[in-house]
KOLZATI-443175 format. One record per residue: residue number from 1; residue in three letters; x, y, z of N, C-alpha, C in turn. Coordinates in steps of 0.2 Angstrom, whole numbers, plus 5000, padded with zeros to 4 digits. Layout:
<sites>
   k   r  n.x  n.y  n.z ca.x ca.y ca.z  c.x  c.y  c.z
 NUM ALA    X    Y    Z    X    Y    Z    X    Y    Z
...
</sites>
This chain:
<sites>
   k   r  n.x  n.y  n.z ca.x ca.y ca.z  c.x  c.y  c.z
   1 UNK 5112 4876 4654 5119 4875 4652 5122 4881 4650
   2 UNK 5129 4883 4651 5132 4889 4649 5132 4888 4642
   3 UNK 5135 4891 4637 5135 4894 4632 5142 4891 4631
   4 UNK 5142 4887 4625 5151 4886 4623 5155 4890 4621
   5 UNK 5161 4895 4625 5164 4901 4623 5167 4898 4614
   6 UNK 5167 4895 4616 5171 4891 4607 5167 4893 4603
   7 UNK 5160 4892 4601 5154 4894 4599 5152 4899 4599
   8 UNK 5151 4902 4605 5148 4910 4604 5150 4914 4600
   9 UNK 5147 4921 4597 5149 4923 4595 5154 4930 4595
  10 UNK 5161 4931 4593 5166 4933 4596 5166 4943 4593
  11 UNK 5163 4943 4597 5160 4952 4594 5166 4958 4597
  12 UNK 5168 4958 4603 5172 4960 4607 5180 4958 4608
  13 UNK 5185 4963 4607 5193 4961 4607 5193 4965 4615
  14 UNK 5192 4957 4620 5191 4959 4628 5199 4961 4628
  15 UNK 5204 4959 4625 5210 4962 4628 5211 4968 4626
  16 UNK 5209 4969 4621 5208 4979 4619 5206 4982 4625
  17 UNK 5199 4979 4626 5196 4983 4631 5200 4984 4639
  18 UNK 5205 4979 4640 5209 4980 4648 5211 4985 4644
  19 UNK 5217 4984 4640 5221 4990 4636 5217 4997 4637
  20 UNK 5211 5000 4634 5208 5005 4634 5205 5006 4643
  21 UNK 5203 5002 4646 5201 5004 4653 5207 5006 4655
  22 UNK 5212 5003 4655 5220 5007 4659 5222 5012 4655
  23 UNK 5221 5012 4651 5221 5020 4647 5219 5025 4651
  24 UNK 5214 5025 4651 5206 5029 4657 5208 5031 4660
  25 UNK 5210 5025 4665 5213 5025 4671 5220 5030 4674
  26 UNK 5221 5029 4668 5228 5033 4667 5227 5042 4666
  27 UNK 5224 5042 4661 5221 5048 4661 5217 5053 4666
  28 UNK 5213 5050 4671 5209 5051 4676 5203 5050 4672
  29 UNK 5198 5045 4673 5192 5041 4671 5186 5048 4671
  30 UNK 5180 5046 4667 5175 5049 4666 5170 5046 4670
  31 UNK 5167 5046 4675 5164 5043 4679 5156 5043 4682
  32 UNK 5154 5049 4678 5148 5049 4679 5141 5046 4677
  33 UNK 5145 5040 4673 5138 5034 4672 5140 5032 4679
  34 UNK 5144 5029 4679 5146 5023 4685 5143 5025 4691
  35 UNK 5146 5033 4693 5142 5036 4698 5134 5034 4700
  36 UNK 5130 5036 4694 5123 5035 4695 5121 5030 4698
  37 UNK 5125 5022 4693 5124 5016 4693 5124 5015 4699
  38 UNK 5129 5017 4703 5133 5015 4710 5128 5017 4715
  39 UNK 5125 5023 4715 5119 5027 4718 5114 5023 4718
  40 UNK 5113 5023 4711 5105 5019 4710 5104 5011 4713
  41 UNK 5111 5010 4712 5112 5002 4714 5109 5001 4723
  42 UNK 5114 5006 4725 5113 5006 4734 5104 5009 4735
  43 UNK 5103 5013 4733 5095 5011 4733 5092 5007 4733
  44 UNK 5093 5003 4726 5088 4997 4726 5092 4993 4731
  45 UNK 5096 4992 4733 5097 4986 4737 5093 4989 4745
  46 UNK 5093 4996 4744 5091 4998 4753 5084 4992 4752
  47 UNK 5080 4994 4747 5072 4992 4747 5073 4984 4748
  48 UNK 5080 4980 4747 5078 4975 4749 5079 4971 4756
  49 UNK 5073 4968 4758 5075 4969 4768 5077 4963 4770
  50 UNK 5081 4958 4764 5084 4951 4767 5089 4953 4768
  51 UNK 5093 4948 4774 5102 4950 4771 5105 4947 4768
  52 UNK 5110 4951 4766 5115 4947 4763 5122 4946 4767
  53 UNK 5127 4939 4765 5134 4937 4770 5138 4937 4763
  54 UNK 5138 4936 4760 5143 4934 4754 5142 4936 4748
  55 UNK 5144 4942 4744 5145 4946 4739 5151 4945 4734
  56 UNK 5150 4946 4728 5156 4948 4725 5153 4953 4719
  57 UNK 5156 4957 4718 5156 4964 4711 5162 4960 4706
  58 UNK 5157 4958 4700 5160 4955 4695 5159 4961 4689
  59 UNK 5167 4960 4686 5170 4966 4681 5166 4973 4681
  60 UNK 5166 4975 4687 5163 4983 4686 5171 4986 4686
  61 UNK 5168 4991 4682 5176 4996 4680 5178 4999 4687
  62 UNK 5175 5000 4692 5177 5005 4700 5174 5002 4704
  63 UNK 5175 5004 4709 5172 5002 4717 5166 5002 4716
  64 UNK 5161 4997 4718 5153 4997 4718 5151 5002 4725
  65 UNK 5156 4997 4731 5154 4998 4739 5156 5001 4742
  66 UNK 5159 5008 4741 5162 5013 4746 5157 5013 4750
  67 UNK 5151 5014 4751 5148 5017 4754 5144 5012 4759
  68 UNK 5139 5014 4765 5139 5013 4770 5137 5007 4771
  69 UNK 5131 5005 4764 5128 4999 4764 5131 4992 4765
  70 UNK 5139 4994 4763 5144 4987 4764 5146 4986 4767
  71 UNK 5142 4987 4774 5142 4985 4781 5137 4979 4783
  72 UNK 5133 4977 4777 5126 4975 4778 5131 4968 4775
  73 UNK 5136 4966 4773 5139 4961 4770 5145 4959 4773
  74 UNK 5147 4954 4773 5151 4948 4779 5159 4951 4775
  75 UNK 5159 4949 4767 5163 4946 4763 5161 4950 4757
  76 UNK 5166 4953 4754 5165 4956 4746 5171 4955 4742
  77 UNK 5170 4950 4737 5174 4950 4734 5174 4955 4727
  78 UNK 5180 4956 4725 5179 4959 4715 5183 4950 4710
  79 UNK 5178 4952 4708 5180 4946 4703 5180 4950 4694
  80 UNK 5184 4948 4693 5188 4952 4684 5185 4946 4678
  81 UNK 5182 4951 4675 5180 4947 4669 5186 4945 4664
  82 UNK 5190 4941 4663 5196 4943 4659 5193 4939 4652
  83 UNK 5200 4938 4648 5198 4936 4642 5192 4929 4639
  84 UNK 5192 4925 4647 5191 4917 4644 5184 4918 4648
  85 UNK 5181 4923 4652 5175 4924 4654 5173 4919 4662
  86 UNK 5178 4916 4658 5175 4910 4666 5176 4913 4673
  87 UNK 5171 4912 4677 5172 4917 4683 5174 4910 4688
  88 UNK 5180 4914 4691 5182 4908 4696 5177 4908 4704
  89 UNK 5173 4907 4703 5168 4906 4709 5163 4899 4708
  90 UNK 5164 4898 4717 5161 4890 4718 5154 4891 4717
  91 UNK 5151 4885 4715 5144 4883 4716 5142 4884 4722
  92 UNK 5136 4889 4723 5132 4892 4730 5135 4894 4736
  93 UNK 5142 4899 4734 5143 4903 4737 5144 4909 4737
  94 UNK 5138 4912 4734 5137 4917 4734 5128 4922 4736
  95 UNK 5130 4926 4742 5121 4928 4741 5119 4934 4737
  96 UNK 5125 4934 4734 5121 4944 4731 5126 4942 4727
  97 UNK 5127 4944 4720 5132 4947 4713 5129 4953 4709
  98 UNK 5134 4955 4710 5133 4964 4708 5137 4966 4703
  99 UNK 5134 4968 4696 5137 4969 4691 5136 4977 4687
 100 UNK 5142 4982 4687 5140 4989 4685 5144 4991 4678
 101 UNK 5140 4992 4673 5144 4994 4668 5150 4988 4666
 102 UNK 5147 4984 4666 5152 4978 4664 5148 4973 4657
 103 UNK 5143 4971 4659 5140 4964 4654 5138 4967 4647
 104 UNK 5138 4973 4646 5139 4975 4638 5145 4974 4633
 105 UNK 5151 4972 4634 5156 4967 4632 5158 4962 4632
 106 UNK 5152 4959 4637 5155 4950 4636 5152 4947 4631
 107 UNK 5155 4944 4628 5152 4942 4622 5150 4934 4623
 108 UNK 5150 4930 4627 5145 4924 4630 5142 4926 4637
 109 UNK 5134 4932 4636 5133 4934 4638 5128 4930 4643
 110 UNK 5124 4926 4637 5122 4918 4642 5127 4915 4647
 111 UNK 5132 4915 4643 5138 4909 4648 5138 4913 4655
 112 UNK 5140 4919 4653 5141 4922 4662 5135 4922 4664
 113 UNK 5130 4924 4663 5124 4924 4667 5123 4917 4671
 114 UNK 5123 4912 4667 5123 4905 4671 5129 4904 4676
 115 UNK 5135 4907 4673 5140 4906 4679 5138 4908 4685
 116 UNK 5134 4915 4684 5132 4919 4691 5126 4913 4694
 117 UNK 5123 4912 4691 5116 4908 4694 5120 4903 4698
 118 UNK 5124 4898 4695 5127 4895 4697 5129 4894 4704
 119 UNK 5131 4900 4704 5136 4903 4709 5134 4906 4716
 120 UNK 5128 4905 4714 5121 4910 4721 5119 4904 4724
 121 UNK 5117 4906 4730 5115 4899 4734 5106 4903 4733
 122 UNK 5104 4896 4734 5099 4897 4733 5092 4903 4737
 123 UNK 5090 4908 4735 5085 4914 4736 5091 4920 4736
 124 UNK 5097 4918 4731 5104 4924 4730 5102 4927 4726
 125 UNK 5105 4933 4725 5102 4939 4720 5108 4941 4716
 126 UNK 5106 4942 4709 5109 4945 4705 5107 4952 4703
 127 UNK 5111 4956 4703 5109 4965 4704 5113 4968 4698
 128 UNK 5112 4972 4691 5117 4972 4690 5114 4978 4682
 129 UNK 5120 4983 4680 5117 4987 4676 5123 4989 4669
 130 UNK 5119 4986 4663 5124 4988 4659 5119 4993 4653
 131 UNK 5125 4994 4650 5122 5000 4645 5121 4995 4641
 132 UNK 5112 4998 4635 5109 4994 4631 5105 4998 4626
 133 UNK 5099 4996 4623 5096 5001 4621 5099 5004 4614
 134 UNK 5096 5011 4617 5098 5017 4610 5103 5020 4612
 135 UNK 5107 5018 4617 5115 5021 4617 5117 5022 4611
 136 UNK 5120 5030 4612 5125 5031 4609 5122 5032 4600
 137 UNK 5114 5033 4600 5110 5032 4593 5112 5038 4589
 138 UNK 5114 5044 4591 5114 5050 4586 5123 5048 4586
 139 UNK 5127 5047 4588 5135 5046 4587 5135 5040 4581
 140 UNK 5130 5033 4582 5130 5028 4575 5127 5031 4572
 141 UNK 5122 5033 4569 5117 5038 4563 5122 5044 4561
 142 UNK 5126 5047 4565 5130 5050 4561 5137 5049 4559
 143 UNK 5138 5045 4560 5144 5040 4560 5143 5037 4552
 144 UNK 5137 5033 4554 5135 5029 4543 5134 5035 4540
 145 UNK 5130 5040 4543 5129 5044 4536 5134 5048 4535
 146 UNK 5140 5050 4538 5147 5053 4537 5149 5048 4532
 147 UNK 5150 5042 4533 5157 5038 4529 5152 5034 4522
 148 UNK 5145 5036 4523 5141 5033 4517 5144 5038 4513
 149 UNK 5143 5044 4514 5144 5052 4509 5151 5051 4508
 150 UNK 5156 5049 4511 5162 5051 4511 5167 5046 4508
 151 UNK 5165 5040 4511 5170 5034 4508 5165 5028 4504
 152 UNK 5158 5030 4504 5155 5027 4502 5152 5018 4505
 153 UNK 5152 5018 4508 5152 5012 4512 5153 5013 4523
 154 UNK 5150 5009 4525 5150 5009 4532 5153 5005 4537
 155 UNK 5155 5008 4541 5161 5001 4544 5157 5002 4554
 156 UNK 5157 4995 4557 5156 4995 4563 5160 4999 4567
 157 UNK 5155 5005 4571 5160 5008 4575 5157 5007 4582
 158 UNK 5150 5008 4582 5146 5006 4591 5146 4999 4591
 159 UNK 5145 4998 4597 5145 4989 4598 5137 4990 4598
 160 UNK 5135 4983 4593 5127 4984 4597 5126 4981 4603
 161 UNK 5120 4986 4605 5117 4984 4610 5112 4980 4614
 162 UNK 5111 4977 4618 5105 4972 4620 5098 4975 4620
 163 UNK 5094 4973 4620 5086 4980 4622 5085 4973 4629
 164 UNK 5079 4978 4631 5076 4976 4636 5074 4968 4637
 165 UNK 5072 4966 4632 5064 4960 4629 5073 4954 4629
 166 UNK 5078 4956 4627 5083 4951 4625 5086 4950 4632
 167 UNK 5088 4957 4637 5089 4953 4643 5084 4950 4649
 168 UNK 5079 4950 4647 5075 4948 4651 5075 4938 4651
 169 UNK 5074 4937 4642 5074 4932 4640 5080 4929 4643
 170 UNK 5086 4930 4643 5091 4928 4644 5093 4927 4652
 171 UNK 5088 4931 4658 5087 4929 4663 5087 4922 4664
 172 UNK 5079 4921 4660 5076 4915 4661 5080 4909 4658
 173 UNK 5084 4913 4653 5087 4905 4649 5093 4904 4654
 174 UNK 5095 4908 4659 5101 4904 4664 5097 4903 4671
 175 UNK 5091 4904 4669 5089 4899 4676 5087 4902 4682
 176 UNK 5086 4911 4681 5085 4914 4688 5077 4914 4686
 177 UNK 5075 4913 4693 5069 4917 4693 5066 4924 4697
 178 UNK 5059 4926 4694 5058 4931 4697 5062 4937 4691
 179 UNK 5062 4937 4685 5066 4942 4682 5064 4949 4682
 180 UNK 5069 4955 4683 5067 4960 4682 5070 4963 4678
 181 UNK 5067 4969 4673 5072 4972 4669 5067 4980 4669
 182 UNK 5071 4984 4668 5071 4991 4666 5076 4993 4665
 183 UNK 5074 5000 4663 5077 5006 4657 5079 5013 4661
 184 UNK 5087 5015 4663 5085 5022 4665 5090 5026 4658
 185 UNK 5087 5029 4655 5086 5035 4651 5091 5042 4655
 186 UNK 5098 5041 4652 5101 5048 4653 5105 5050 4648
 187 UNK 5100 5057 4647 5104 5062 4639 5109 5068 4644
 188 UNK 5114 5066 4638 5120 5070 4640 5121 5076 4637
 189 UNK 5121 5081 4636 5124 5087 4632 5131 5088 4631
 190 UNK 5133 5090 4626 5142 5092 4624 5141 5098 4619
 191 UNK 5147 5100 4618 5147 5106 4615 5149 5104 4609
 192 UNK 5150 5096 4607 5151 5093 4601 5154 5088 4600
 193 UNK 5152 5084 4595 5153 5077 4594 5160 5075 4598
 194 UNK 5165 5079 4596 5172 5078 4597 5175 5079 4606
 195 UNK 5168 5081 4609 5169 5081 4616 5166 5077 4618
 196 UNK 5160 5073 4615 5159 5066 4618 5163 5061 4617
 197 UNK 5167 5061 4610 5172 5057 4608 5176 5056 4614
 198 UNK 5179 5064 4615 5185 5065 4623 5184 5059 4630
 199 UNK 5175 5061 4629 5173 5058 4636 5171 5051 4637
 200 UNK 5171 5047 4629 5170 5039 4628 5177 5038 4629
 201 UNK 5182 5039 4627 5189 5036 4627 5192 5038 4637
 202 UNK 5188 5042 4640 5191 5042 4646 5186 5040 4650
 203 UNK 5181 5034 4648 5178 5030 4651 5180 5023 4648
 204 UNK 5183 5023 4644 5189 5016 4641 5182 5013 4636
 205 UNK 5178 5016 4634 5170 5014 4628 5173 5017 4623
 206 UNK 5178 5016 4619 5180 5018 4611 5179 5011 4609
 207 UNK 5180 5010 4601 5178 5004 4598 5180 4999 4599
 208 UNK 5180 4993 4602 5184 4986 4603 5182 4981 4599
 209 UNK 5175 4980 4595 5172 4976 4590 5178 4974 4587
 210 UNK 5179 4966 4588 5185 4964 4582 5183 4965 4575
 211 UNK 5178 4966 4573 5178 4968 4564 5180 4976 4565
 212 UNK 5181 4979 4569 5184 4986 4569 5186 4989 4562
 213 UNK 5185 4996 4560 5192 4996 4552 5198 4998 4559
 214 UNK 5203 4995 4554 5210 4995 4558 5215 5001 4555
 215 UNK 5212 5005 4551 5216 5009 4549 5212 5018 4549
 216 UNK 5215 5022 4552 5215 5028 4555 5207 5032 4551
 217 UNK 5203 5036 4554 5197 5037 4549 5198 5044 4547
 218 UNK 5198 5045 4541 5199 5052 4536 5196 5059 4543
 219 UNK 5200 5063 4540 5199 5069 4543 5192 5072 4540
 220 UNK 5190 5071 4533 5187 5075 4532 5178 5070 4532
 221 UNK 5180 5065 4533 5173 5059 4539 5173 5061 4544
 222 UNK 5177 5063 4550 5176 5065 4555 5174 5070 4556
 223 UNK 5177 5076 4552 5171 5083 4551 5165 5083 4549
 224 UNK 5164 5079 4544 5157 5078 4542 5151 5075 4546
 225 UNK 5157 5071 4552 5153 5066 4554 5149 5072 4561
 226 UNK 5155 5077 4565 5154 5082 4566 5149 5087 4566
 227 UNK 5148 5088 4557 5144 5090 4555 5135 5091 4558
 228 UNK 5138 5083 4554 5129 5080 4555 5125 5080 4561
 229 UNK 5130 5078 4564 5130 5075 4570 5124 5084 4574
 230 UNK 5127 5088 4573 5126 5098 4575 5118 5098 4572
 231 UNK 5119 5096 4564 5113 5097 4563 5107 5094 4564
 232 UNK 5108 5088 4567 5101 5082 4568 5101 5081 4574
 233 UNK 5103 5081 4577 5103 5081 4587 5107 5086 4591
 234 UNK 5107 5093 4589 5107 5099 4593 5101 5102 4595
 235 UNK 5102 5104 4600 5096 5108 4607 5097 5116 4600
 236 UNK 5090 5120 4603 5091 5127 4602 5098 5133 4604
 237 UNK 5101 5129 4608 5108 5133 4611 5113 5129 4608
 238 UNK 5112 5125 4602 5119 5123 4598 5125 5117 4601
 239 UNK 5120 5117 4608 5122 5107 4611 5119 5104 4608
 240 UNK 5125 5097 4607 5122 5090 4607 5119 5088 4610
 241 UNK 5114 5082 4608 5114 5077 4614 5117 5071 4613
 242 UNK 5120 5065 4617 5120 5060 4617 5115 5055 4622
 243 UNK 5115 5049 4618 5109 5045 4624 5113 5040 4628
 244 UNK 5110 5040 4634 5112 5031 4635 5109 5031 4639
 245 UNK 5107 5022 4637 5100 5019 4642 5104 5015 4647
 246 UNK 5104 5014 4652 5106 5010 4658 5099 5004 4658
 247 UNK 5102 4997 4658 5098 4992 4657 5100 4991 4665
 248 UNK 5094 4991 4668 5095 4986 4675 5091 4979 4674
 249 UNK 5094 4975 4677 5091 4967 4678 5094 4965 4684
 250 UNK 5089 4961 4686 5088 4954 4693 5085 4948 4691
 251 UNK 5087 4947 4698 5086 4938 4695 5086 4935 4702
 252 UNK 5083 4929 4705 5085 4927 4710 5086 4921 4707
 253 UNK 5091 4917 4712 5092 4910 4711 5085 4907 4715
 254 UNK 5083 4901 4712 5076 4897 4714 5078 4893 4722
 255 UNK 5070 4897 4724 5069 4896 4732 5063 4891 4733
 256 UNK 5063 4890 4737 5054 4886 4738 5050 4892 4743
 257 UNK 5054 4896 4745 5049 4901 4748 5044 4906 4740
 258 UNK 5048 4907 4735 5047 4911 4732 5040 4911 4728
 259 UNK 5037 4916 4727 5030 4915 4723 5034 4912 4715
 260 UNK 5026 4905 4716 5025 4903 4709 5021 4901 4705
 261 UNK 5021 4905 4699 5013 4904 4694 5009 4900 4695
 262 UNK 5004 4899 4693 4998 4895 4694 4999 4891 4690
 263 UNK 4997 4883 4689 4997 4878 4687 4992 4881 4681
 264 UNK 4993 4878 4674 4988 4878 4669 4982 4875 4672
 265 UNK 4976 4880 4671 4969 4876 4673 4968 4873 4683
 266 UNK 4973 4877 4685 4971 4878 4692 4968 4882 4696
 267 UNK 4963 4889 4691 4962 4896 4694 4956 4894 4697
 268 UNK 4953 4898 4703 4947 4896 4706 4942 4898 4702
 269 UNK 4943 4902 4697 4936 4905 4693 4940 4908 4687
 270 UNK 4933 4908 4681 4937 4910 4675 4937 4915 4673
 271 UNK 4941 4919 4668 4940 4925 4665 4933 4928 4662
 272 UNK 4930 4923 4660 4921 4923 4657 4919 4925 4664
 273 UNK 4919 4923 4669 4915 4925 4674 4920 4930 4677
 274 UNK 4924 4932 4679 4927 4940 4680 4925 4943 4676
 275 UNK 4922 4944 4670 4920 4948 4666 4916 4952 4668
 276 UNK 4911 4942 4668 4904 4946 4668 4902 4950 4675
 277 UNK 4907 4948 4681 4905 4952 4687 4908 4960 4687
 278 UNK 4911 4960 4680 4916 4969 4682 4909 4973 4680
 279 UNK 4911 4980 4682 4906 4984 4683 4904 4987 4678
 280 UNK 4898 4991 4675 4898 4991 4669 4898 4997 4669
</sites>
């Protein structure tokens, strides 16, 4: 069953977030996570050798399917996450759902996940990569330690993020099987906190957490936070880095073709006896 949006808990102000993505937009976007995603994504779909008829890219910020592989597909829809989450897509009409830098702001992360399952005919595939991890770990650590020194207290500026072990689980708790999860690890370099800040607001990733502070942050917080920032996460050449992990996860919708575990107490022979025949 999906997850009651009534109930969940309400961590993300999603209508900030259109506001800040059209901002972006506006500005001319910062686009080289997506890029990768976009890259890495058409890879991993080359290695898969089924096909697909009916697709949709659900809340990715840009185009997923410029490229050549979107010939391999009948029908591609883009479906928009808006504020009520509920995606308007029928039961088992869909063979593939592709998701890019989108599911790190939904905030009934189970409920979409089961909408998509829902949504896949059966041996459909879910493909999809959001930011997770230790994103963004030296920007929050220098963040608290500016505003501890400075105002004395700490206010929510990064959204947390999911790890690895929490979206795997959440695979299995909407009902795909076969889950897969990794980690791709990309550190960025700036020439200061204040240039990654530039390059988070024109990828529309500034704060949207409804506990947000709502009032402007001290000049002399944001120097300091500068500061720290220079002295505990620069290179020997006086770059920063920032982190960000890319979570990819799959899932297929349940097939009878599909490999499945062995019954408890069905093995042909035990692990006492592989033991004792391994080589010494």
């Amino acid at each position: 069953m999906a997850s009651d949006p009534n109930t969940a808990p309400h961590l993300f102000d999603r209508a900030l977030l259109r506001a800040r993505m059209d901002r972006a937009r506006r500005a001319g976007p910062v686009a080289f996570l997506l890029d990768r995603v976009v890259e890495d994504m058409a890879d991993r779909l080359q290695a898969v050798t089924r096909g697909f008829s009916d697709v949709a890219e659900i809340g990715s910020p840009g185009e997923l399917l410029p490229w050549p592989l979107a010939d391999r597909f009948a029908s591609i829809t883009r479906v928009d996450l808006d504020e009520s989450e509920t995606l308007p897509l029928e039961p088992e009409s869909l063979d593939l759902a592709l998701s890019a830098l989108a599911l790190q702001f939904v905030n009934d992360l189970p409920g979409v996940l089961t909408q998509i399952r829902r949504a896949l005919r059966p041996d459909g595939l879910l493909l999809a990569a959001m930011v997770g991890g230790d994103t963004l770990t030296e920007l929050r650590q220098s963040f608290a330690a500016a505003e501890a020194e400075c105002e004395g207290g700490v206010s929510p500026r990064v959204a947390p993020f999911a790890d690895l072990r929490d979206i795997g689980g959440l695979l299995q708790r909407a009902g795909l099987a076969l889950p897969v999860t990794d980690v791709d690890r990309v550190v960025v370099r700036y020439d200061s906190a204040f240039a990654l800040m530039a390059d988070l607001r024109r990828m529309g990733a500034t704060n949207i957490l409804i506990e947000r502070r709502r009032i402007p942050t001290r000049r002399a917080t944001m120097l300091r936070m500068a500061q720290i920032y220079a002295e505990r996460f620069a290179d020997p050449d006086g770059r920063i880095r920032a982190t960000f992990d890319i979570i990819w996860l799959s899932g297929w919708a349940p097939h009878d073709s599909q490999p499945k575990p062995l019954r408890p107490g069905s093995a042909k022979s035990s692990l006492e006896a592989a033991v004792k025949r391994a080589p010494k």
